[in-house]
PLY file of the C-alpha trace (Angstrom):
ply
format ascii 1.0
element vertex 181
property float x
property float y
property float z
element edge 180
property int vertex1
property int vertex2
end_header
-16.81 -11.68 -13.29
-13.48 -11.78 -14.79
-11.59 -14.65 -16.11
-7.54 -14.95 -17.38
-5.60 -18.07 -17.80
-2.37 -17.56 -15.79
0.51 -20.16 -16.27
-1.17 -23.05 -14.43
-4.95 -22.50 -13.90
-7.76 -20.04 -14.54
-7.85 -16.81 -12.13
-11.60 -16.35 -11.97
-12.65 -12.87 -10.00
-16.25 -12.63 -8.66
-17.38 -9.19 -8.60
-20.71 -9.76 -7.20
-23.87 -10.70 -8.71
-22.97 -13.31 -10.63
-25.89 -15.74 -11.50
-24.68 -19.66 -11.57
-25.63 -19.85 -15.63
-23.61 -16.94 -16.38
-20.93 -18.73 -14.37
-21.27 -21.86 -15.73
-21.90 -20.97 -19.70
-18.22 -18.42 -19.17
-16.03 -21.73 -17.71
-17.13 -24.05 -20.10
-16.22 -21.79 -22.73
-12.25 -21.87 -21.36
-9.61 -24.23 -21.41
-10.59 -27.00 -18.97
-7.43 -25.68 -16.42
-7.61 -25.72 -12.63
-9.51 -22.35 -10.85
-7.92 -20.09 -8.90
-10.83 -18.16 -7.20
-11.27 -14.66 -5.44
-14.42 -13.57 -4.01
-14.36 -9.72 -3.99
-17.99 -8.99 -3.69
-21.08 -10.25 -2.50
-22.30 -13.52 -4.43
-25.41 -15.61 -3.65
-25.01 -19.16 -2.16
-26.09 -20.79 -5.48
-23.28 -19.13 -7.28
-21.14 -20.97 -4.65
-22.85 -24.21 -5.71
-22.64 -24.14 -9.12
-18.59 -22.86 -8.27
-17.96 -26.29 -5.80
-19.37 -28.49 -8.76
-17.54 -27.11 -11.36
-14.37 -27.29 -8.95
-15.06 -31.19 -8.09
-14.22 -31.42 -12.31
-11.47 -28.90 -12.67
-10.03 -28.67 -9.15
-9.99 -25.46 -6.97
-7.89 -22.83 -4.90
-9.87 -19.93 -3.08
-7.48 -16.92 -2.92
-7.80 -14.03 -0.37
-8.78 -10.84 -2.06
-6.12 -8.64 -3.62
-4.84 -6.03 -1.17
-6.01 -2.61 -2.93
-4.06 0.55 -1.81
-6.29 3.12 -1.15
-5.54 6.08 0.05
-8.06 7.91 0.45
-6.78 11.22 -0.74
-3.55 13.69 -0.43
-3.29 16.51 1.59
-0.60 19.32 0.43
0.35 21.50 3.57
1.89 25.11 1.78
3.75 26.02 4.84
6.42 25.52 6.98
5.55 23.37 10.46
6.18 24.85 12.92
6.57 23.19 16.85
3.61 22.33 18.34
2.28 21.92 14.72
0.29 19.04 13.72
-0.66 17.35 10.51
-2.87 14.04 10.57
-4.17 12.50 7.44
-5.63 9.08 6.16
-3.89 9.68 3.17
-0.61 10.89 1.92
0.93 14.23 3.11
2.87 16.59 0.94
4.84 19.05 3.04
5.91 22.40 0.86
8.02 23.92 3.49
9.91 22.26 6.51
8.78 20.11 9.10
10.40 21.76 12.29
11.48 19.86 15.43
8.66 19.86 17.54
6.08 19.50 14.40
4.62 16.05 13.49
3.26 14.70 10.12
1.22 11.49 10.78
0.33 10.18 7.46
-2.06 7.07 6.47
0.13 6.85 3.49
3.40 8.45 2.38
4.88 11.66 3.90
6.87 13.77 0.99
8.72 16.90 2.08
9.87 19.21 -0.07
12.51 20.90 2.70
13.74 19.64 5.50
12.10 17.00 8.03
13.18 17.94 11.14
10.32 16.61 13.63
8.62 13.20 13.65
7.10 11.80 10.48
5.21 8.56 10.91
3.89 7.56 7.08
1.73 4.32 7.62
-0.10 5.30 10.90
-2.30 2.30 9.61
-0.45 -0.45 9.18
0.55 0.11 5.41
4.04 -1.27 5.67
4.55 -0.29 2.11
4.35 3.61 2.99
7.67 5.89 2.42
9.25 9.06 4.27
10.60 11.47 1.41
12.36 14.42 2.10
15.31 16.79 0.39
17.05 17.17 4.00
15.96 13.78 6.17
17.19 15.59 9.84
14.43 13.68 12.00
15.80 12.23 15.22
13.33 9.67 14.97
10.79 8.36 11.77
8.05 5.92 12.10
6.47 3.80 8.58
3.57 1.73 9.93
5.07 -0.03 13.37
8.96 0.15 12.72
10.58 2.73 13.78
14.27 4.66 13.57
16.61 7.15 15.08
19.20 8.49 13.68
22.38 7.75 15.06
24.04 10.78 17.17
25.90 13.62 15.04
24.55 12.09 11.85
23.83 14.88 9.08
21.99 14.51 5.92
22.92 13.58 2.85
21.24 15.14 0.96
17.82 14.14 -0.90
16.22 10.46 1.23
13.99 7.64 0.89
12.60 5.89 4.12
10.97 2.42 3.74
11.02 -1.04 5.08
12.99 -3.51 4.20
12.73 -6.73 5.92
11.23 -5.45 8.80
13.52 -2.36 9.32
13.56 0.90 8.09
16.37 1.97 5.84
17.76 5.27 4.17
18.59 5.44 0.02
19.61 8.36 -1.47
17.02 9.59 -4.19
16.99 12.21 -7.19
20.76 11.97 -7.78
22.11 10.69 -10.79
24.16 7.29 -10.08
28.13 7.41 -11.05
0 1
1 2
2 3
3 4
4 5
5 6
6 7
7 8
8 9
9 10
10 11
11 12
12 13
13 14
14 15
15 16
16 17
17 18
18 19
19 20
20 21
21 22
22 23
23 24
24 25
25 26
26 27
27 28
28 29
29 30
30 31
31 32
32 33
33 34
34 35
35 36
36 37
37 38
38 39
39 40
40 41
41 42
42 43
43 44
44 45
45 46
46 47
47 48
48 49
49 50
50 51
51 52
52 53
53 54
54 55
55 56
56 57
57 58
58 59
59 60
60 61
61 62
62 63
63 64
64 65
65 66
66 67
67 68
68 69
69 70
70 71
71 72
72 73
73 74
74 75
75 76
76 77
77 78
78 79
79 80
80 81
81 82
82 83
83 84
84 85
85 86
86 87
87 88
88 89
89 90
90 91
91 92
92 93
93 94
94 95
95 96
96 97
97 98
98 99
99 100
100 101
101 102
102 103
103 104
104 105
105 106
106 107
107 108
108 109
109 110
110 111
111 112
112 113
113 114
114 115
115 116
116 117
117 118
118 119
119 120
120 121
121 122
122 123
123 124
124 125
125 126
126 127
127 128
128 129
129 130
130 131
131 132
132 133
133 134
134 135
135 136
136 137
137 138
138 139
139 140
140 141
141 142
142 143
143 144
144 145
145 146
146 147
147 148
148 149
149 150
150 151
151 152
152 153
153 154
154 155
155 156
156 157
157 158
158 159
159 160
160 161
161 162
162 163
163 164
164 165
165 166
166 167
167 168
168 169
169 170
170 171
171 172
172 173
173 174
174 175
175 176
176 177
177 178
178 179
179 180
């Protein structure tokens, strides 16, 4: 269990295995401040109890639990990708090479490569709307981050090093790794 005042209330985590003494004895020892409660593990139904009563008193908000990122790992490709290459990871993918047209890189996280990106790159295969496309030399016809997509607009080059990510439900391109004027 884990307990910090924020501005308004008391943001009490429950980890799981919490008895309804330990519970009790750790809020009366707080300033007597509304609860803001997560559940982020498995907790008995007397817990629950003792957590309604002490609510009825204090008042009480049940929050959702915190979205953790994980990604499970990242996978460094050493090579250039070739067409009809293939790259498919739960996690992030770092690229050391190209991505040629005709290669794809589909990534449960963020797609970095360190070259040019060429073929399709889809960071976010999962959902993870907060995934990014890196690359020195963005050339892709087409990017995907979780399920927004892009295409660059005909005779566009690059610019030179790129960010991909969404902003308010689209994707959009910033310039990275360059000093500002």
């Amino acid at each position: 269990m884990r307990i910090r005042a924020t501005l308004n209330a008391l943001a009490v985590r429950l980890d799981g295995g919490e008895t309804p003494e330990a519970l009790r004895k750790a809020l009366a020892d707080v300033p007597n401040l509304p609860l803001e409660v997560e559940v982020s593990g498995s907790v008995g139904i007397e817990v629950l109890q003792a957590l309604a009563e002490i609510g009825q008193e204090r008042g009480i908000t049940l929050r959702p639990p915190r979205g953790e990122r994980l990604i499970p790992y990242t996978e460094v490709v050493d090579h250039t990708l070739r067409a009809g290459n293939r790259i498919e990871s739960p996690g992030t993918v770092v690229v050391l090479g190209d991505v040629n047209a005709g290669a794809e890189v589909v990534a449960g996280g963020d797609v970095i490569v360190v070259g040019k990106l060429r073929g399709l790159a889809h960071a976010g295969a999962t959902g993870h709307e907060e995934a990014t496309i890196w690359a020195m030399s963005l050339e892709a016809k087409q990017i995907r981050i979780a399920q927004h997509f892009a295409q660059a607009p005909a005779g566009s080059t690059s610019r030179g090093p790129e960010r991909a990510r969404v902003v308010e439900g689209a994707i959009v391109l910033e310039p990275w790794g360059r000093k500002k004027p």
